[in-house]
PLY file of the C-alpha trace (Angstrom):
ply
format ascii 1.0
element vertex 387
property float x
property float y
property float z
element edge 386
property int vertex1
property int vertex2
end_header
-28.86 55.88 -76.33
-28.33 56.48 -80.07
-32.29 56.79 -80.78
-31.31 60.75 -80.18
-29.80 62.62 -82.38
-26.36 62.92 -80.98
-26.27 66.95 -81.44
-27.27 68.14 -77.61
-24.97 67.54 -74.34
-25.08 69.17 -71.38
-21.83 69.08 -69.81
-21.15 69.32 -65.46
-18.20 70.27 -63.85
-17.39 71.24 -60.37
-13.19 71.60 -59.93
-11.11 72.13 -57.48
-12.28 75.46 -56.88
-15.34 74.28 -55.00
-17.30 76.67 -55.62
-20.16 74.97 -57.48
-21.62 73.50 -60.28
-21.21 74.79 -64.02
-23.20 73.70 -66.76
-23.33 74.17 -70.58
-25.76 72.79 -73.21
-23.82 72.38 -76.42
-25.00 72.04 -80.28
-22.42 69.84 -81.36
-22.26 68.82 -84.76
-20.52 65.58 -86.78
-16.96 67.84 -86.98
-17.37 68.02 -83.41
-17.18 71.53 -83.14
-19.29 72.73 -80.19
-21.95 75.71 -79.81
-23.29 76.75 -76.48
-26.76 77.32 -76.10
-27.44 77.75 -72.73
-24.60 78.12 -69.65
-26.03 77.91 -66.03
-23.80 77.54 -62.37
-25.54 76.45 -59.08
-23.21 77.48 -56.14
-22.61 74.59 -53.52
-24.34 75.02 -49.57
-21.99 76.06 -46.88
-22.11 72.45 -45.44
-21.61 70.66 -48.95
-18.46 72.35 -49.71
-17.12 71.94 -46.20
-17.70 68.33 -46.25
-16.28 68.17 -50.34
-13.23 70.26 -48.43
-13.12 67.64 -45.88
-13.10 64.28 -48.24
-9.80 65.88 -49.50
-7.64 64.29 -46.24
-8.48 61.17 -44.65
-11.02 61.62 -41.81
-13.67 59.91 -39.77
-16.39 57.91 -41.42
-15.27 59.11 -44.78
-17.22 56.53 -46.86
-20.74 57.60 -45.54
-19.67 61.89 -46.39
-18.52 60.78 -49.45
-22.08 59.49 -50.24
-23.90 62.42 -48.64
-21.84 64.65 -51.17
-22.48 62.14 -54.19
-26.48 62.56 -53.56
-25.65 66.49 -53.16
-23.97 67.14 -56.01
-26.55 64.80 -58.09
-29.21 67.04 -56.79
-27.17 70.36 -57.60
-26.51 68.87 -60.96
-29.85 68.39 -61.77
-30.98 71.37 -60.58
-27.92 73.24 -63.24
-29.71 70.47 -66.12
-33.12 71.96 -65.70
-32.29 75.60 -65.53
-30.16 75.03 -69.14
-32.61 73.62 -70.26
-35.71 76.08 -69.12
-33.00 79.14 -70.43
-32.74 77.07 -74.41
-36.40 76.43 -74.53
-35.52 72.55 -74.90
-36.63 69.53 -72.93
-34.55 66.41 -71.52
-35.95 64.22 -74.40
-34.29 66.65 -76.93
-30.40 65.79 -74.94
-28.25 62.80 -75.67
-26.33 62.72 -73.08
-25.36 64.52 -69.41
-21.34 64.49 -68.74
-20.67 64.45 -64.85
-17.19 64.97 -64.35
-17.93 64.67 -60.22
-16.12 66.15 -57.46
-12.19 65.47 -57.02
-11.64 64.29 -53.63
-7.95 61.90 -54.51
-6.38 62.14 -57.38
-3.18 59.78 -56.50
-2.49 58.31 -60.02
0.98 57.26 -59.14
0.19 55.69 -56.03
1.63 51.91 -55.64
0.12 50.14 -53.38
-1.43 46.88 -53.73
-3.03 44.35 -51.17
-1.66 41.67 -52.90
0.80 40.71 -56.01
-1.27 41.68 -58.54
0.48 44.76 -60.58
-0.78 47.58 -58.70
-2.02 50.94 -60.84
-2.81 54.75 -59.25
-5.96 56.17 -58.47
-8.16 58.98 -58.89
-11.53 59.67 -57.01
-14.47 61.60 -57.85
-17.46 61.64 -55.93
-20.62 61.70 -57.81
-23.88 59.87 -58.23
-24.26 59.34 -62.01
-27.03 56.86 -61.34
-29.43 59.45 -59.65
-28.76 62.19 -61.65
-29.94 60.28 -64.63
-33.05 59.16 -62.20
-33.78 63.16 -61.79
-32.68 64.62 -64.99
-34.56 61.43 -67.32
-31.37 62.21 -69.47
-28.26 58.99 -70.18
-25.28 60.45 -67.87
-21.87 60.04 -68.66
-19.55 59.48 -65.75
-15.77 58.49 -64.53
-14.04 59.72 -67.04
-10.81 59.79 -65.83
-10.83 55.79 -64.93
-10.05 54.39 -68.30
-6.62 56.37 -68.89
-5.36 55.63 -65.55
-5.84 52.13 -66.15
-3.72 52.12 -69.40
-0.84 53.67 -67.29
-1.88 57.23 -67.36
-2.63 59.95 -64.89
-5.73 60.08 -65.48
-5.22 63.91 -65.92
-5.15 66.65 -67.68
-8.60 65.21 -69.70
-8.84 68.65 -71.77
-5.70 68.87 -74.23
-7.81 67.49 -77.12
-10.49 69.80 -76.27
-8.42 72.64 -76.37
-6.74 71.23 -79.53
-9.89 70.84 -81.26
-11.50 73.81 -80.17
-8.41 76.51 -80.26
-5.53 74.92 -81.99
-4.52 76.34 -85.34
-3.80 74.35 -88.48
-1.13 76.95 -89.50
2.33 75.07 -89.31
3.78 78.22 -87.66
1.03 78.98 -85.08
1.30 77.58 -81.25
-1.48 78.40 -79.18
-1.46 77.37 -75.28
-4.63 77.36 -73.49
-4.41 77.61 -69.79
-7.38 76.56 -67.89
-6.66 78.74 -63.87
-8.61 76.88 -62.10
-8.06 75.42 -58.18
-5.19 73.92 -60.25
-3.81 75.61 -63.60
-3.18 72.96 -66.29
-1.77 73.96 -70.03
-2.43 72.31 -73.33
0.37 73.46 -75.93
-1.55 73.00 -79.31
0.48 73.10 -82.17
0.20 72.11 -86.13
-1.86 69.22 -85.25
-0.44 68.27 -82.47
-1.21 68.73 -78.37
0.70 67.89 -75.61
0.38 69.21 -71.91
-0.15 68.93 -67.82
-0.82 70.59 -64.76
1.05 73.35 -64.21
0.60 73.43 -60.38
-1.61 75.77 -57.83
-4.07 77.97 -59.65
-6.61 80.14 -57.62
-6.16 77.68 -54.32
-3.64 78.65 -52.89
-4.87 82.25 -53.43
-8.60 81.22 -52.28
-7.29 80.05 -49.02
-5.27 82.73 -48.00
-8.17 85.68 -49.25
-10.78 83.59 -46.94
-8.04 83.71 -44.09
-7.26 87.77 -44.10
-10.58 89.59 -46.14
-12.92 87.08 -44.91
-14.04 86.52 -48.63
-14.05 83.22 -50.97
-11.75 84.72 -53.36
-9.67 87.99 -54.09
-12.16 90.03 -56.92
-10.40 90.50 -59.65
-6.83 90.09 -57.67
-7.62 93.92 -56.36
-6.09 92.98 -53.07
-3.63 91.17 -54.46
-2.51 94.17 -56.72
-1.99 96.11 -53.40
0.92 93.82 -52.54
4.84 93.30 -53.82
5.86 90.19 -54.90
8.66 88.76 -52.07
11.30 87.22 -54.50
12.82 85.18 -51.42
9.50 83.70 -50.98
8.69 82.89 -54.24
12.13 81.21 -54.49
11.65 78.97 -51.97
7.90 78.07 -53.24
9.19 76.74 -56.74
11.88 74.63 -54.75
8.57 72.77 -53.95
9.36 68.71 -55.54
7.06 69.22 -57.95
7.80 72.01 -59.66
11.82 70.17 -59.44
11.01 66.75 -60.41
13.47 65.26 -63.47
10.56 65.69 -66.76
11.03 62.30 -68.03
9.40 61.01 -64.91
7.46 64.15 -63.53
4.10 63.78 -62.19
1.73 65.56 -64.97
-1.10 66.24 -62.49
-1.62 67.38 -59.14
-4.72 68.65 -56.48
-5.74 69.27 -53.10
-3.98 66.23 -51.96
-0.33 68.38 -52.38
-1.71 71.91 -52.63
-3.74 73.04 -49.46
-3.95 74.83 -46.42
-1.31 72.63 -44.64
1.08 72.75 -47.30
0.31 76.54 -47.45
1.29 77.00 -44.10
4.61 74.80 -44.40
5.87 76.74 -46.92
5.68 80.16 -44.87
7.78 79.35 -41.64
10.37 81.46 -41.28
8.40 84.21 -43.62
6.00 85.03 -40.74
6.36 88.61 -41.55
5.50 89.56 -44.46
2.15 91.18 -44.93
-1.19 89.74 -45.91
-1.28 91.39 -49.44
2.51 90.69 -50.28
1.71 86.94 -49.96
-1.10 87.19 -52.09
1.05 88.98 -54.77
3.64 86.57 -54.09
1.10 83.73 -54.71
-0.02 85.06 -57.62
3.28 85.40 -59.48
3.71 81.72 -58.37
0.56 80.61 -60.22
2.19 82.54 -63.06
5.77 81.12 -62.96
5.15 77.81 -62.87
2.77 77.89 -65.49
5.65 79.26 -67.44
8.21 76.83 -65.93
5.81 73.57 -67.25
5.09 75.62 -70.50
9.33 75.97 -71.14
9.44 71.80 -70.80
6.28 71.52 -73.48
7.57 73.56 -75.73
11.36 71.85 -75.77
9.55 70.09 -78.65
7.64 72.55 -80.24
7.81 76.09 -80.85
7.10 78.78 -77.64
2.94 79.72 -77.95
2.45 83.11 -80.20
-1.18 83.19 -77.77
-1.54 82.26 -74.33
-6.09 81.96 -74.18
-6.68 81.58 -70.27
-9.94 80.23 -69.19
-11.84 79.09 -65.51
-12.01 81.93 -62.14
-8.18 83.46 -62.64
-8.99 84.58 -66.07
-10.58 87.23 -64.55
-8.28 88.07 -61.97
-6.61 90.85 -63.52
-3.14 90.86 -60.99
-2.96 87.32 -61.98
-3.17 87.87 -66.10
-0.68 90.99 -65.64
1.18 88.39 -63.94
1.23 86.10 -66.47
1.82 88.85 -69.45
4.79 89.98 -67.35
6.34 86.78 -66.78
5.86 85.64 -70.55
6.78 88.73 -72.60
7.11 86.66 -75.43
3.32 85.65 -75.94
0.24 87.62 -76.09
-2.11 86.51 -72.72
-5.67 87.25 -73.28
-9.06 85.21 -72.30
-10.81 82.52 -73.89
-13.56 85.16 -74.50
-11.76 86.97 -77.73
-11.30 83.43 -79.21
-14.96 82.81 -79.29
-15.71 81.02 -75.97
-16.27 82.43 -72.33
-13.56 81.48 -70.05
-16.28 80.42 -67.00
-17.76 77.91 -69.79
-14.99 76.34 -71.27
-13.90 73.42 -68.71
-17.70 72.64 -68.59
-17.91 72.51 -72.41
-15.17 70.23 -72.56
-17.19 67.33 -71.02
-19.81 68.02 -73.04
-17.48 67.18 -76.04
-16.34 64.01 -73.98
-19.43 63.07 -73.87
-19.75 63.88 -77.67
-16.49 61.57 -78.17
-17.76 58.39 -76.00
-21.34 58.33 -77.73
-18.99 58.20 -81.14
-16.58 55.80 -79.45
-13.94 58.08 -79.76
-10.50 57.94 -78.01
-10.37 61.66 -76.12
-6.91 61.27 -74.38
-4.05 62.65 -75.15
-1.28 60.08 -74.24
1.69 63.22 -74.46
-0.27 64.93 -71.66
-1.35 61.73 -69.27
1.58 59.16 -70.28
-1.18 56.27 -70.96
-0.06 53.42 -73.36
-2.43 54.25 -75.74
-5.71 56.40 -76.68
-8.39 55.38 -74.66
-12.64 55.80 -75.23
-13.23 57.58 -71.75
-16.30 57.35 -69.47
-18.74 54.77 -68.61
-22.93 55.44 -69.25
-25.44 55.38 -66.38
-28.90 55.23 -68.72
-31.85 56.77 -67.71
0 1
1 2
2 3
3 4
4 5
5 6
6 7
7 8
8 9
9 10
10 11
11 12
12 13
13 14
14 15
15 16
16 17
17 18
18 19
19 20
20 21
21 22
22 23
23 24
24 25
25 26
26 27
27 28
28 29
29 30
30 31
31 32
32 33
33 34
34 35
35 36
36 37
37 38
38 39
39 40
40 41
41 42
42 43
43 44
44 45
45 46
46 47
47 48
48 49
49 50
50 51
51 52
52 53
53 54
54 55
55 56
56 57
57 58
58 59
59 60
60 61
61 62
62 63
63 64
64 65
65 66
66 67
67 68
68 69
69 70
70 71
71 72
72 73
73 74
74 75
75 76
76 77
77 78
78 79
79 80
80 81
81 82
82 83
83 84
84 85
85 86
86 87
87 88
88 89
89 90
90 91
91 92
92 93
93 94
94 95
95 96
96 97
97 98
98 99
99 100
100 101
101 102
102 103
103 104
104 105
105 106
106 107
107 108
108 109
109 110
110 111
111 112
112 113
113 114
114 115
115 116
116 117
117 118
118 119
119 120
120 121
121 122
122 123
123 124
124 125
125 126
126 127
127 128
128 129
129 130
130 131
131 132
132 133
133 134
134 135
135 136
136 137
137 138
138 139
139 140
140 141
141 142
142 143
143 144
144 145
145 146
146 147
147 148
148 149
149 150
150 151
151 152
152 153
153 154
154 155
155 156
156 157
157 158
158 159
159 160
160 161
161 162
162 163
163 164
164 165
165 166
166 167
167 168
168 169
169 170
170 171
171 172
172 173
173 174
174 175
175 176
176 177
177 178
178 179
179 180
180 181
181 182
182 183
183 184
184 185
185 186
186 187
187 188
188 189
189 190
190 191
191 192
192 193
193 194
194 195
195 196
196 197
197 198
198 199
199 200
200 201
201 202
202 203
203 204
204 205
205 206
206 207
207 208
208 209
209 210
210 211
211 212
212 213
213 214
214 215
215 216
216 217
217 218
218 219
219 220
220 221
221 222
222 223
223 224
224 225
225 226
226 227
227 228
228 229
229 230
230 231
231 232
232 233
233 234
234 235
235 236
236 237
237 238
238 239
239 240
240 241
241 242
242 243
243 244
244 245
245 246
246 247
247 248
248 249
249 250
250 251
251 252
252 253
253 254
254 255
255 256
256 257
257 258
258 259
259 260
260 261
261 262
262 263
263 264
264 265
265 266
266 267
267 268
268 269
269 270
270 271
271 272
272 273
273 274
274 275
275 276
276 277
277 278
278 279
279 280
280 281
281 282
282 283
283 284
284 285
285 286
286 287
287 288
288 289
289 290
290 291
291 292
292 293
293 294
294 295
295 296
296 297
297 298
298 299
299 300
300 301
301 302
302 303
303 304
304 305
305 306
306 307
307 308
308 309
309 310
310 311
311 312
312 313
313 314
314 315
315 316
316 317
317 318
318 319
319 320
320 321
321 322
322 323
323 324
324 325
325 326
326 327
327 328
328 329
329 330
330 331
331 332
332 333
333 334
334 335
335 336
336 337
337 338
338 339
339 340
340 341
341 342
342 343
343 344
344 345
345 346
346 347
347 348
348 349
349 350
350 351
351 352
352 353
353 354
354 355
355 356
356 357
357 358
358 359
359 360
360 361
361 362
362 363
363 364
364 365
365 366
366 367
367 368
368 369
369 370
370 371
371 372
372 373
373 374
374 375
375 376
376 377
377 378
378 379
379 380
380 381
381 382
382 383
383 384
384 385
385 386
């Protein structure tokens, strides 16, 4: 593996979103700093995103979709690895290394069940085929990254707060920066005069994806210009941050969350008895939820640092503008802008973050950040599937 320079990654990942594949190729040099050279996104088939959809509650013959959607998404990640490379002029004997996050289908990391007395530990499930995308690509892949943490006692989740450290975080004693990745789920990294802490924050755009498919017939609300039409029902919003996890006692809160809480059933829980309210009010009601409880995890980071002077947003809601006019609204206090005016596209950053995992792993270096996932110590994350 180390015969190549370790200066080119291509980094994979397909969230919670389910929307598709992104891909950067990133320069990375020895300060780890990264450059992208090339960003590409393959969107997922009808029937591979129904059946990724699907994999998210238990269901018939499970284990054989599961491996259906591995090959898939090997063969849509390959597919994202030879357009970057066709756009940067390079060739798969120029790359290091390919970092496949996979596709989320569990994440249960404080599950505690065990089949016999051995200490039991949580879980967290991505689908993927490492081994045949580094059959198609001819390039080492670099896979499971979220294994190793959960193992030492962590959640296996967020996997981006030393990213986002590294990348945005100021060395200025008096600067905090947050960077809040609005994804299918919003996480936050608080980054502050070398330090990083942070979690998941909650629902990002799924919540709002589910219900825009259900009334405009679209995957997602452009820019949050239906949304915008609505008013934000206070009563309902109350009673969606009573939800447990936005409640739970912070010395033993969960720091992660997906699809397994957040999803069309518990979506349709949480509106009995507000059966009247129109379409577009829910969406704008949504929307400020994203946005409050973003805040409300960001109050319980900060406790121990200051309250972030910046607030860079990055994935899909960074570009829903009702969502960021939500967010400026319900933190005054902070300037919200994108990822984009601190030097990195918001659509790229997630994706360039397991590039740089990749980067740390080849260096056998520890890429956790045990404030954020509650491990027992930093871990070296990932495991290599040579070509």
């Amino acid at each position: 593996m180390h015969a190549i320079p370790p200066t080119l990654f291509i980094g994979l990942m397909s969230g919670t979103s389910l929307d598709g594949v992104d891909g950067v190729l990133c320069r990375i040099g020895d300060d780890g700093q990264p450059a992208v050279v090339a960003h590409a996104h393959e969107p997922f088939s009808a029937a591979v995103r129904a059946a990724a959809l699907q994999l998210n509650t238990p269901g018939h013959n499970e284990l054989h979709l599961s491996a259906q959607v591995g090959i898939a998404l090997a063969h849509d990640s390959a597919q994202v690895c030879a357009t970057l490379l066709h756009r940067s002029g390079l060739n798969a004997q120029q790359v290091c290394a390919v970092a496949s996050h996979g596709q989320t289908v569990r994440h249960a990391p404080q599950a505690r069940v065990t089949l016999d007395s051995a200490p039991s530990v949580g879980y967290s499930v991505q689908v993927n085929n490492p081994a045949l995308l580094a059959e198609l690509t001819g390039i080492d892949v670099i896979a499971d990254f979220r294994s190793r943490d959960i193992a030492a006692g962590g959640q296996g989740a967020p996997l981006v707060p030393a990213f986002h450290q590294h990348v945005f975080g100021s060395t200025d004693p008096e600067t905090c920066v947050a960077v809040l990745n609005v994804g299918g789920m919003a996480n936050v990294s608080l980054c502050s005069n070398h330090t990083v802490s942070g979690c998941d924050t909650g629902p990002g755009n799924v919540l709002l994806d589910i219900w825009a498919q259900r009334h405009i017939g679209r995957d997602f609300d452009q820019y949050g210009a239906w949304g915008a039409t609505g008013t934000v029902n206070l009563a309902l919003l109350a009673s969606l941050l009573r939800a447990p996890f936005f409640n739970t006692n912070q010395a033993t809160a969960p720091t992660s969350t997906g699809r397994d809480l957040f999803n069309a059933s518990w979506l349709q829980l949480a509106l009995v008895g507000f059966e009247q309210l129109a379409p577009e009010d829910v969406q704008a009601t949504l929307a400020a939820l994203t946005a409050q409880s973003a805040a409300h995890q960001m109050s319980h980071l900060a406790v121990n640092s200051a309250w972030p002077d910046t607030v860079l947003v990055c994935g899909g809601g960074a570009y829903n503008r009702h969502l960021m006019a939500q967010l400026q609204s319900t933190m005054p206090q902070s300037t919200v802008r994108r990822t984009d005016e601190a030097g990195m596209p918001a659509m790229q950053v997630e994706a360039c973050a397991f590039a740089w995992l990749a980067w740390c792993f080849v260096h056998r270096r520890t890429a956790n950040v045990v404030a954020a996932t509650g491990a027992r110590g930093p871990r070296v994350l990932g495991a290599l599937y040579p070509h």
